[in-house]
C-alpha positions in Angstrom: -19.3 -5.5 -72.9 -16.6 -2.8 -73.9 -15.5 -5.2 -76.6 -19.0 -5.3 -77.9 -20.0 -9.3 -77.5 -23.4 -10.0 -78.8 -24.7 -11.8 -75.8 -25.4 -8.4 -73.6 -29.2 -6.5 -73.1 -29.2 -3.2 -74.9 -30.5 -1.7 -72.2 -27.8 -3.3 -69.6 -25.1 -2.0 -72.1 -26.4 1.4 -72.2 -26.3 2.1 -68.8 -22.6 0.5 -68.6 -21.9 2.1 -71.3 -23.0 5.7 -69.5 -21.3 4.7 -66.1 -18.0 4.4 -68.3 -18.2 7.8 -69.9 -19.3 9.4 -66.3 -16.7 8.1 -64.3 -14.0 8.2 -67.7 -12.8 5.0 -67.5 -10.3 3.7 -69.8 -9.5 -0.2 -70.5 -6.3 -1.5 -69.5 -4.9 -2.9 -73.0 -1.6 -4.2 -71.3 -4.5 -6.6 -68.8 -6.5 -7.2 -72.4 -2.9 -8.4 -74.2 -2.3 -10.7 -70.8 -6.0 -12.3 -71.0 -5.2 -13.1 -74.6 -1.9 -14.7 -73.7 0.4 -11.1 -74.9 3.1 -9.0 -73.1 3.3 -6.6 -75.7 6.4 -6.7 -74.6 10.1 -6.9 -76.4 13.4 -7.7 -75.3 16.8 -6.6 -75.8 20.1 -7.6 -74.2 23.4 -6.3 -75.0 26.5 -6.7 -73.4 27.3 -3.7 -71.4 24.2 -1.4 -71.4 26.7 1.6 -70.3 28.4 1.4 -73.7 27.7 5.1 -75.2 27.7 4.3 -78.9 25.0 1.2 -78.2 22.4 3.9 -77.1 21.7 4.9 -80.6 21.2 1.5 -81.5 18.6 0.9 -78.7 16.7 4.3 -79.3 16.2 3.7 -83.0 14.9 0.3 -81.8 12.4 1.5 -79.0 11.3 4.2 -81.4 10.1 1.2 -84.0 8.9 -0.8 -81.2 6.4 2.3 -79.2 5.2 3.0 -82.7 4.3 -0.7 -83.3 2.4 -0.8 -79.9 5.2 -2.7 -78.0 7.0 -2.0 -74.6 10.4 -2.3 -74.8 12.8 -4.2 -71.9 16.6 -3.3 -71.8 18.9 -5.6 -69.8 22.6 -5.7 -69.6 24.1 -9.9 -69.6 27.7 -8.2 -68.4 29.2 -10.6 -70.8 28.1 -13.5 -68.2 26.7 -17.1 -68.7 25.0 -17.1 -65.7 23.4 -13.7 -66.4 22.6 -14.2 -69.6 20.9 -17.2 -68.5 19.2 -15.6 -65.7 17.9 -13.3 -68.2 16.7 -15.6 -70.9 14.5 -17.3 -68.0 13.2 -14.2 -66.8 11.9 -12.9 -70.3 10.4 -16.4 -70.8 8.4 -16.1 -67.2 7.1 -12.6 -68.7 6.0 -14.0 -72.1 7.6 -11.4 -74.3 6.9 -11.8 -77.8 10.3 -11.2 -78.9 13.9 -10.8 -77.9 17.1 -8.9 -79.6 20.1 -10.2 -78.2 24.5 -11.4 -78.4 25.4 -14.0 -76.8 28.9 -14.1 -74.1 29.4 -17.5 -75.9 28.3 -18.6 -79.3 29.8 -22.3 -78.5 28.0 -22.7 -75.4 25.9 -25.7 -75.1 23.4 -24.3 -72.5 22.8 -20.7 -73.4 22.1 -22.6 -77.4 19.6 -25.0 -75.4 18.0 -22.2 -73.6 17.6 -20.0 -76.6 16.5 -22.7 -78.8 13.6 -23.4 -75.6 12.1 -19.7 -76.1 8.8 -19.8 -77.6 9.4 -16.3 -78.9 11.2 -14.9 -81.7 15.0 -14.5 -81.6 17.1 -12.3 -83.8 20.4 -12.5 -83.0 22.8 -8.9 -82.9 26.2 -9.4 -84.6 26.6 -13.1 -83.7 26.8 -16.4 -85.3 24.5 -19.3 -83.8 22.9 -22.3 -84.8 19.2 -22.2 -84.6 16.2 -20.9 -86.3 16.8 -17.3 -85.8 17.1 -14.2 -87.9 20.8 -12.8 -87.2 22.1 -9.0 -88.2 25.8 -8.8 -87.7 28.6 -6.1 -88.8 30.7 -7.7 -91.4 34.0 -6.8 -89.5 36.3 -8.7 -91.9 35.7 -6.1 -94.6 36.2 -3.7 -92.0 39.7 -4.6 -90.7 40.4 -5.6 -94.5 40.2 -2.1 -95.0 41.9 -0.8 -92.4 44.9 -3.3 -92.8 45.0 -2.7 -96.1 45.3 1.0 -95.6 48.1 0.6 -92.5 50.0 -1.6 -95.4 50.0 1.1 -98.0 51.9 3.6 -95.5 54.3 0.9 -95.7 53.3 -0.8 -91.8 54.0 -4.3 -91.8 53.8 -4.9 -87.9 50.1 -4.0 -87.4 48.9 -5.2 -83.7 45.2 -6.4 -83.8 43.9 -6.4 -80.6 39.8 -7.9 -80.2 38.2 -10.2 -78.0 38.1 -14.7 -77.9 37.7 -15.9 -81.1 34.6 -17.9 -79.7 32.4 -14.6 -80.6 31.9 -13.8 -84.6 33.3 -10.6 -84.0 36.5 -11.7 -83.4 36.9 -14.4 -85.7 35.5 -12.0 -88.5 38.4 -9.7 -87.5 41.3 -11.9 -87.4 40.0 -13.3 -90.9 40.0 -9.9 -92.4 43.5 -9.0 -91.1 44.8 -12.3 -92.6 43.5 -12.0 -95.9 44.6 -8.5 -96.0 47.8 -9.9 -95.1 47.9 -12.3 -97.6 46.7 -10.0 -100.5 49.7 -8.6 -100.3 52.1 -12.0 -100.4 53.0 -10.5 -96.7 53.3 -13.4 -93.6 51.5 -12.7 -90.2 53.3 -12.5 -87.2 50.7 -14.5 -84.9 52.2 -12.3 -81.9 50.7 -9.1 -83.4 47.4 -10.6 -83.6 45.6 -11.0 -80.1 42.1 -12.3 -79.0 42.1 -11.5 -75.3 38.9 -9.6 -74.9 37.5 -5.9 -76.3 36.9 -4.3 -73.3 38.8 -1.0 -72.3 41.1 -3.0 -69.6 42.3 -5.5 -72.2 43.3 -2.7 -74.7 45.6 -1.0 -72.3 47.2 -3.9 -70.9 47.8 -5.5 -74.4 48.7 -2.5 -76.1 51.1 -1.4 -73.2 52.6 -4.9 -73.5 53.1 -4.5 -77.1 54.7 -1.4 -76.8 57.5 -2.3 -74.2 58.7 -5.1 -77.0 62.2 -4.3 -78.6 60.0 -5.0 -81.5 57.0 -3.3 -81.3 54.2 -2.5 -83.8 54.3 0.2 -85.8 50.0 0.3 -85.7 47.3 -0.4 -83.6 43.9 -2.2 -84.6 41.5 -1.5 -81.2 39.2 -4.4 -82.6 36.3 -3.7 -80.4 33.8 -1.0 -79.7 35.2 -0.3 -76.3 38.8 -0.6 -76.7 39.9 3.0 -77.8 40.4 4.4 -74.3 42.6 1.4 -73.2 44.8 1.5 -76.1 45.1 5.2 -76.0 45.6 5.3 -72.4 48.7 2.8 -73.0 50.3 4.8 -75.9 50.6 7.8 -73.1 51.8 5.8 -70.8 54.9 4.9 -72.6 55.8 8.1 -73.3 54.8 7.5 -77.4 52.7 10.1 -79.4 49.9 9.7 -82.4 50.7 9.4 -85.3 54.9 10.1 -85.1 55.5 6.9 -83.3 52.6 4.9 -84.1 49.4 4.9 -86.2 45.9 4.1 -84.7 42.2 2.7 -86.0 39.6 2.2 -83.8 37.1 -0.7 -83.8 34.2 2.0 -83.6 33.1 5.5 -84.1 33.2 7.5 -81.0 32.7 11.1 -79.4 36.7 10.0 -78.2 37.6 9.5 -81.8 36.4 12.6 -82.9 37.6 15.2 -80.1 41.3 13.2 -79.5 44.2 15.0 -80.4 44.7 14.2 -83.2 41.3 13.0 -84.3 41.4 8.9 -85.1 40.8 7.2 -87.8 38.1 4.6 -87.2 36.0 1.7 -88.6 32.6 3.3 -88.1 28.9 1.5 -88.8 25.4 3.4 -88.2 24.1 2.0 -85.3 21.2 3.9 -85.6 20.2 2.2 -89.0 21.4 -0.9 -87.7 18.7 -0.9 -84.4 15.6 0.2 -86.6 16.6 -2.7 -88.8 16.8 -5.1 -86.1 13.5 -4.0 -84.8 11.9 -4.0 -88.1 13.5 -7.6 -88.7 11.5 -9.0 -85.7 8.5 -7.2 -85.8 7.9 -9.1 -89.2 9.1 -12.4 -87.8 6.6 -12.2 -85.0 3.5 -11.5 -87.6 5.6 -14.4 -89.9 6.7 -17.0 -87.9 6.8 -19.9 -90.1 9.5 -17.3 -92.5 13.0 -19.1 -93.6 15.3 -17.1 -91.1 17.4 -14.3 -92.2 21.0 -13.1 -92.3 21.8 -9.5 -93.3 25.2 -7.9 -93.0 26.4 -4.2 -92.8 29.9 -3.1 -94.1 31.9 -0.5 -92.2 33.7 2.4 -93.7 36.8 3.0 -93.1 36.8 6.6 -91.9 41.0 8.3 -92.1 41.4 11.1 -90.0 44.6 12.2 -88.6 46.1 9.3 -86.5 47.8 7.1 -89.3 51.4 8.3 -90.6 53.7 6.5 -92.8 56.0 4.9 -91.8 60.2 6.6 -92.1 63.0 4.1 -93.0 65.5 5.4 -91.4 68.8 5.7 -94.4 70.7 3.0 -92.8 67.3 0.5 -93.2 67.0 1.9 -96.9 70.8 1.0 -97.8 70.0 -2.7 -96.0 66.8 -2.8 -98.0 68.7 -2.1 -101.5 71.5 -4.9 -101.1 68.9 -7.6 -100.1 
């Protein structure tokens, strides 16, 4: 009737169609989308929905998604198979017509199978999966490239990287730009500076406070994820060490912290903002182009110096040992 099928009396449409502008009805699209077997409906899942710098990411997204017509759902995996699981199920039940979304485990037999099962688009947020799915990741070895590189030209050798299992891409991308960095300069890598623990908050105090309690401790600190900074930074207080004088720091991520710490740290920062409006875009084409080769873009970090990296002082006794090698 309101969608004007052929097969209704004039007359029996007029008066419909004056009871509908008497009592002001309006059609329920989200019930026509369901009849026609559409949510409207998008997913996202990140890791830790509490994460401040992620909300620019997800409000650049939701902004592309209202405008296209699409509800947006925002859930939080905790970094947890059996969440992540839970969730994937869920947004299958409510017939979403897409999903943004990391993974806790990009080895993980089950959450590939039950991805892979989704009769919905996938594009996959700065991981590395098999499957037919779009993927936009942060190309974090040019990042920590950057920033060893940097820590190497003030004349640190023992630069600690701390990020998460090398089972997620961010990690591995990590460790692989430290390395080359590394090797660029004919330098070796002391495989006890580089660890892979986790990239929460937790694990960059308790690695960096280890670290620091060596005889031998680094001279420079890598926080390789976007939570990290307040662990690490909490752990350099706690021994009784100060930023830059007795060590240098980068962070993993841009950050209110970053900016207001005293001093201000340098970082590794990325626009999430431009980074959620391209993952929405990405998957608002994929779901009008289905049959589309998947795609892969990358975004390169800067390497932003402020005022926590120093050079490192040889002391005269280490300059006179250094001359009669």
């Amino acid at each position: 009737m309101i969608n004007g099928a052929p097969n209704v009396e004039a007359a029996y449409r007029t008066r419909v169609l004056a009871a509908i502008k008497t009592l002001g009805f309006v059609p329920n699209r989200a019930a026509q989308e369901v009849r026609k077997g559409r949510s409207r409906e998008i997913g996202i899942i990140v890791r830790d929905i509490t994460t401040p710098v992620l909300a620019s990411f997800v409000r650049a997204a939701q902004d592309l998604f209202e405008e296209a017509g699409y509800g947006l759902l925002i859930c939080s995996s905790d970094n947890r198979k059996d969440r992540e699981l839970e969730l994937l199920r869920r947004f299958r039940q409510r017939r979403i017509e897409g999903l943004i979304t990391t993974t806790s485990s990009e080895v993980d037999t089950d959450l590939a199978q039950a991805r892979n099962d989704l009769d919905f688009p996938v594009l996959m947020f700065d991981r590395e999966v098999d499957g037919a799915h779009d993927i936009v990741q942060v190309d974090h070895a040019s990042g920590v490239n950057q920033a060893v590189t940097y820590l190497l030209s003030l004349g640190h050798r023992r630069i600690l990287l701390s990020t998460g299992p090398l089972n997620i891409y961010p990690a591995r991308a990590r460790v692989e730009g430290y390395k080359r960095a590394f090797a660029a300069q004919r330098l070796d890598v002391d495989p006890a500076l580089v660890r892979t623990a986790g990239f929460d908050a937790a694990t960059g105090f308790r690695e960096t406070a280890v670290a620091l309690e060596r005889a031998n401790r680094p001279s420079a600190i890598i926080a390789g994820g976007i939570d990290m900074l307040p662990g690490v930074l909490k752990a350099i207080r706690a021994t009784h060490l100060h930023v830059p004088r007795d060590i240098s720091v980068i962070g993993g991520a841009d950050s209110d912290l970053a900016l207001l710490a005293e001093p201000a740290i340098s970082v590794l920062r990325w626009n999430f903002t431009e980074i959620g409006a391209t993952c929405a875009r990405m998957l608002l084409e994929r779901i009008e182009a289905a049959d589309t080769e998947p795609r892969r873009l990358a975004f390169a970090p800067e390497l932003v110096v402020r005022d926590s990296c120093a050079a490192v002082v040889i002391a005269p006794a280490q300059k006179r040992e250094s001359r009669q090698k």
